[in-house]
N, C-alpha and C positions, 0 to 999 in steps of 0.2 A: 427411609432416609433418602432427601433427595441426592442424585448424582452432582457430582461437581462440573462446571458449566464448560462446555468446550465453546472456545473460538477458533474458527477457521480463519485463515488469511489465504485467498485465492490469487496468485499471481496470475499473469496470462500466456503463461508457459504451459506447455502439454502436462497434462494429470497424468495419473495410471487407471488403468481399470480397474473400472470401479467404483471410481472417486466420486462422479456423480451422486448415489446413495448416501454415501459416507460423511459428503458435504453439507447436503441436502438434511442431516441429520442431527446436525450441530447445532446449539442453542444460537449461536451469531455467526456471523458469515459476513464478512470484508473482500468486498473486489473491487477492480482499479480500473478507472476511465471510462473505457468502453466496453468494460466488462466481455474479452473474447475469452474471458473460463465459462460464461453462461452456454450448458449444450452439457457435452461433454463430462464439464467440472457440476453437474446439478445448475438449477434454476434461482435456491435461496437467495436471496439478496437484502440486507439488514442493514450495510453501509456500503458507499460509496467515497473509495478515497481516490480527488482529481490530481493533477498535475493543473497547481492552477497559476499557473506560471508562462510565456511563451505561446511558442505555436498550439500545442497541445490544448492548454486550454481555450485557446482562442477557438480553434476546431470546435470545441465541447458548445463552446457558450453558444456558438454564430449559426452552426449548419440547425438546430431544431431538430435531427434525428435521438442527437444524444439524449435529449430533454426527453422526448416519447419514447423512449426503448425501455421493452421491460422490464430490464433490470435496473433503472433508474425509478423506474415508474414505483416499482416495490419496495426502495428503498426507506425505512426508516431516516435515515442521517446523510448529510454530505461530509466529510472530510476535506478539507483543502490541507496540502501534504505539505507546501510551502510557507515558510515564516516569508513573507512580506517584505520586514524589516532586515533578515539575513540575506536576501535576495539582493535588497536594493544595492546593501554592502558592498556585494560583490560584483556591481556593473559594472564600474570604473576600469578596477581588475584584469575582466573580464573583455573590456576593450580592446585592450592591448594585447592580453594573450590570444584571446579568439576572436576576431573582429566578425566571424561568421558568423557569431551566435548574438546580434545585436538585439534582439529582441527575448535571448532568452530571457530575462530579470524583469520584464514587463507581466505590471500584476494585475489578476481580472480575479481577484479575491472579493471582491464588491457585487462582482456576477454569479457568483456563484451563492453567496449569502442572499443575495435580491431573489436567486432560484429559489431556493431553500425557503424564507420566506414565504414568497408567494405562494408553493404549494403545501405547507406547512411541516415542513422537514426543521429539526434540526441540525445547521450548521458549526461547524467545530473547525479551527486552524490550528493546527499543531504548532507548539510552542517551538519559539528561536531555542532556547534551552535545550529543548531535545536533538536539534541539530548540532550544536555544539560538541553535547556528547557522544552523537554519535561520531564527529569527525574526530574527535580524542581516540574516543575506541576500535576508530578502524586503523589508525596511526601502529598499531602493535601490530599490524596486520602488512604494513609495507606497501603500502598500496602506489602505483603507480600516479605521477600527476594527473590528477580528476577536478571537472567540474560542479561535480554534484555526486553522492550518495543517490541511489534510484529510489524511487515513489514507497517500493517495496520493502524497501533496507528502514526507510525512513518509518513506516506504518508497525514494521517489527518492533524500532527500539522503542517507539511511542509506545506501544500496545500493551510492552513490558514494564515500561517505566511509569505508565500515566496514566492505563485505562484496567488492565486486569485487575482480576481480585486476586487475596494468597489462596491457592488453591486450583487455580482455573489451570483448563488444559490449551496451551497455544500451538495449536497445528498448523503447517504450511504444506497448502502443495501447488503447486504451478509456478515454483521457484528453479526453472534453469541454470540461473542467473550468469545472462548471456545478452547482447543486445546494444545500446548506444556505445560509443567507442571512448564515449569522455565519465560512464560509471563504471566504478572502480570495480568491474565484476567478481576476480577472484579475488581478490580481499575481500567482499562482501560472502563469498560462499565458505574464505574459513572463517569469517564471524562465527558465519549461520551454524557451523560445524563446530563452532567453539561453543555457542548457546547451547546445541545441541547433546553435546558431550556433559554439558553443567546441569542439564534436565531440567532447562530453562523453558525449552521449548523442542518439539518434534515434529519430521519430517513425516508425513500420509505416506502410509507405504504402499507396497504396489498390491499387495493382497490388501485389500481397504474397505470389506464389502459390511463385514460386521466385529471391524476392530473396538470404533466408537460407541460412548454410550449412546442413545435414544434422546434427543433435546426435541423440548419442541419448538 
């Protein structure tokens, strides 16, 4: 009988020892951007979810490194982690309270699909829907005024809500969650801690060498 599928979701926060294998051994494997879990966190790479929004993806699309690194190179899928249309929403907004982040809501989702095409990847945009809900569900969480849920928080609730099967195993590990000062970090770690408790999904522990089943 086969084993039931594990998904990895590889943030780009430090792993534990170990993790490499452990990742490396997972039926799918999800990393983000610029993929710094690749080393370390294992090599696998199955999907890539961008931040395809702002500076960041501008980075991604413009410099040509991101395009040739191997861990893009290997990818099955692109993910764009941004709805488009929730972005655009929130410019205006986003004027007035943060005038610094003028170009965060600029969208280069067209660049990233034109990528994906051209090298015959599948492209995927995560639905407005799933942001929504996720902004509901962090609201029980208290969360300080934020501009965004992070890439990582976002690719959790999708993963859950939209791509798993009943049965699959949803592992994280290279989830800090620590970093930009306008994502609602600690709200987002007792999500993660609330998921975790429902046995929705679990954290790679730091003994990780031969927790997981064997995928190929």
């Amino acid at each position: 009988m086969q084993s039931r599928r594990v998904i990895m979701i590889v943030g780009n926060g430090s792993v534990p020892d170990g993790a490499g294998l452990a990742i490396d051994a997972a039926h799918l494997v999800i990393r983000f951007n610029d993929c710094r879990s690749v080393g370390r966190g294992g090599v696998k790479t199955d999907i890539v979810a961008v931040c395809n929004t702002g500076r960041p993806a501008l980075s991604m699309l413009g410099g040509g490194r991101w395009k040739t690194s191997a861990a893009v190179r290997q990818a099955r899928e692109i993910w764009s982690v941004r709805s488009g249309v929730k972005f655009a929403a929130m410019r205006r907004a986003l004027a007035e309270s943060h005038p610094d982040l003028d170009d965060f809501c600029d969208d280069y989702t067209i660049g990233f699909e034109s990528f994906a095409r051209a090298t015959g990847r599948k492209h995927r945009v995560i639905a407005t829907e799933t942001h929504e809900r996720l902004d509901r569900n962090l609201a029980r969480f208290e969360p300080p005024p934020y501009v965004a849920p992070s890439s990582g928080l976002v690719v959790i609730a999708d993963v859950l809500s939209s791509f798993a099967s009943a049965g699959d195993d949803i592992v994280l590990a290279g989830f800090g969650h620590s970093g930009w000062e306008w994502h609602p970090f600690a709200a987002e770690r007792r999500y993660v801690d609330a998921l975790v408790a429902q046995g929705r999904l679990r954290r790679l522990p730091h003994s990780s060498s031969s927790d997981l089943p064997q995928g190929a």
